[in-house]
N, C-alpha and C positions, 0 to 999 in steps of 0.2 A: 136306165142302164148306163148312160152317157155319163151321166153325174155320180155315180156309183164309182167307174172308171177314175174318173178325175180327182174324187177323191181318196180313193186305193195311192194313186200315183204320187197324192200331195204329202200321204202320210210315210212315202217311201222314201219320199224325199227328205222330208224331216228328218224321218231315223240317219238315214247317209249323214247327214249333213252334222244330228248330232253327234256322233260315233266315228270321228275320224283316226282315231286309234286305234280300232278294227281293221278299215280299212290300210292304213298305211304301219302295221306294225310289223318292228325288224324282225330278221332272221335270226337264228341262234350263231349264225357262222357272223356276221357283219356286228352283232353281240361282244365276241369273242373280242372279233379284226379293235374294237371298243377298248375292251380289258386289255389287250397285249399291249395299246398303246400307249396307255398307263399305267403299266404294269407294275412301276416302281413304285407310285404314290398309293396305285389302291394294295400292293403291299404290305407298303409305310403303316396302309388304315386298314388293316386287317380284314379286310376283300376279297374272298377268294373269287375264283374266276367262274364256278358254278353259280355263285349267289348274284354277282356281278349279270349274268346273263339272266338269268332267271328272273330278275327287276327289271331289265331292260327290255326283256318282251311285253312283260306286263305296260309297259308307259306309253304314253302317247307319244309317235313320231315329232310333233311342234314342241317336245320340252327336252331340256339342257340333260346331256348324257350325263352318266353316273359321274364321272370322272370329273368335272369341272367344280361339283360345291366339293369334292374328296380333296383336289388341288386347292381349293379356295379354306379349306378347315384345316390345312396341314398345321400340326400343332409346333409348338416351339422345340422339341424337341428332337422331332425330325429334320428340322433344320441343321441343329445341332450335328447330328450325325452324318448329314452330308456334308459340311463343314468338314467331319473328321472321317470320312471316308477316303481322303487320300493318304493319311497316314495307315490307316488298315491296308490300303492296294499296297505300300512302299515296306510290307515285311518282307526278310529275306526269305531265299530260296534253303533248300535243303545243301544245295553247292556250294553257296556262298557262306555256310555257317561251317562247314568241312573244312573251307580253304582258307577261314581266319580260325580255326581249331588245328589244324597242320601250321600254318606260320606260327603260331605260339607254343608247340607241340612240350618243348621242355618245360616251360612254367609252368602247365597246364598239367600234365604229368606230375609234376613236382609236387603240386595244391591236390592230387589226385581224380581230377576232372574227367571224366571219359569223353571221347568221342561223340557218344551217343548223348551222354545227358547232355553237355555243349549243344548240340545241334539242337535239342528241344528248347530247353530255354531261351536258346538264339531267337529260333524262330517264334518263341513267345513276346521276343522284346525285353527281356530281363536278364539277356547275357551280358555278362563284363569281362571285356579281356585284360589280358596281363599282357602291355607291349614287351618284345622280343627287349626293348634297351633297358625295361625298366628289371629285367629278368637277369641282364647280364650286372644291370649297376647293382644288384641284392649279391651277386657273387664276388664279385671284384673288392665291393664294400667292407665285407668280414678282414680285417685286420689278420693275420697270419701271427702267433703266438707268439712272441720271443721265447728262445729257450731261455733258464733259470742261471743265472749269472752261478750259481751253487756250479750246476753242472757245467758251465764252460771253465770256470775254476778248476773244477777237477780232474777234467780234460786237460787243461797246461799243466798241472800238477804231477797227475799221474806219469809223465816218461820220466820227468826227473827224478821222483822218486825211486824208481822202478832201476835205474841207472845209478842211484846213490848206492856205494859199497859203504858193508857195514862197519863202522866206527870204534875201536876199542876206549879203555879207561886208561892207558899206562898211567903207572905210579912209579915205576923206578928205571932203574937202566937198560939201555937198547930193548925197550919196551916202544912199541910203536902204536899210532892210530888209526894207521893205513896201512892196508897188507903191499901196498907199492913200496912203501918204505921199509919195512922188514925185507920183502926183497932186493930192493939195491943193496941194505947191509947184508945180505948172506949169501949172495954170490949162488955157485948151485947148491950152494946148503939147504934144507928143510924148513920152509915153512910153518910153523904153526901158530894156533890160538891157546894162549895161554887162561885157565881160570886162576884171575889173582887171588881167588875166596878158597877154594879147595887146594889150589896148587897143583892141578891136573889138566895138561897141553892137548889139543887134539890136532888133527891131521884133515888138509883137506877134502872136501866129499863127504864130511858127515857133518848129521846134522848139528851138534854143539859147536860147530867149526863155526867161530864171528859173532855166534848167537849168545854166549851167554851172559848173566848181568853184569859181569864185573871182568874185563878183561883186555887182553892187549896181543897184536903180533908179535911175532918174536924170532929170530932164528932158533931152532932144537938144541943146537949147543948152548948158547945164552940159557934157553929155559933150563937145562939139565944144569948147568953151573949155577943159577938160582935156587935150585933144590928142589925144582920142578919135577912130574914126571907122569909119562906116555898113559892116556887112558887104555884099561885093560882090553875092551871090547872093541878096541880101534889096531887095524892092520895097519903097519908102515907102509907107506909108499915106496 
């Protein structure tokens, strides 16, 4: 019986002895406390935190946590990306992409920009703005038209014209070119416009008065002593 004992005991020991991973194996919570602390790298390696614990009960306590050969295989390209993980952390805010869309508000208007799209782009990293000077130097730039040398011409033209009294042809005596000069010679005598083509004087206020092609001032008596004589359709004065 004695030996019986002793040997029941030896083979209990063996088993313990070989099976230390039964005995000493983690908890699902001290598993976990594992994955959180690596949470980035077994991220990186596609690790979720179920699978992660679920191996780690299975293992014997005397071997290296999941986490160290996941740290030790990080591929080249994870590195990469932590490398450029502070240019992703240094995108702007939704605020900060409003408040460079308002300082530029007229250029951006101008190009037909909205508010909204700006802010999206912005925050994609693929906004361009239009500086407030470079906005002002595109207005200032445009050269202003000169007007047409034609029309400032016709512009000094026009009063004198306007102001020039109309010119007769005299051909013979106290026949004049200027009705200022028919009136000094005729004192408060009658003005008129003589036609030297028809021989017919008119009076002034109507229309043939100065205007027709071939003619001259005159005083009324001069014309009437020329052989001249008063249009029918025209009242004396």
């Amino acid at each position: 019986m004695s030996f019986i004992a002793v040997l029941c005991s030896a083979i209990v020991g063996i088993v313990a002895l070989s099976s230390p991973t039964l005995a000493a194996a983690k908890t699902a919570k001290e598993c976990q406390q594992e994955w959180q602390a690596n949470k980035t790298t077994n991220a990186a390696n596609k690790i979720t935190e179920k699978a992660y614990v679920a191996k780690c009960r299975t293992e014997a306590s005397g071997t290296e946590p999941m986490s160290k050969p996941a740290a030790a295989t990080t591929p080249k390209e994870t590195a990469k990306e932590k490398k450029a993980a502070p240019a992703g952390a240094a995108k702007k805010t939704a605020k900060a992409c409003e408040e460079e869309w308002q300082a530029n508000k007229a250029a951006n208007q101008a190009k037909g920009i909205t508010e909204k799209a700006y802010v999206e782009t912005c925050r994609s990293g693929t906004a361009t703005t239009t500086p407030a000077s470079a906005a002002a130097k595109e207005k200032t730039s445009a050269p202003m038209a000169p007007a047409p040398a034609a029309a400032v011409k016709e512009k000094a033209v026009a009063p004198a014209q306007a102001a020039a009294p109309a010119t007769g042809t005299p051909s013979g005596a106290n026949q004049f070119a200027a009705e200022a000069q028919a009136k000094a010679r005729c004192g408060p005598g009658t003005v008129v416009w003589a036609n030297l083509e028809s021989k017919i004087y008119h009076f002034a206020g109507h229309d043939d008065y100065g205007h027709t092609k071939k003619g001259a001032y005159m005083c009324e008596k001069d014309a009437t002593g020329q052989g001249m004589r008063a249009a029918k359709n025209e009242k004396h004065p």
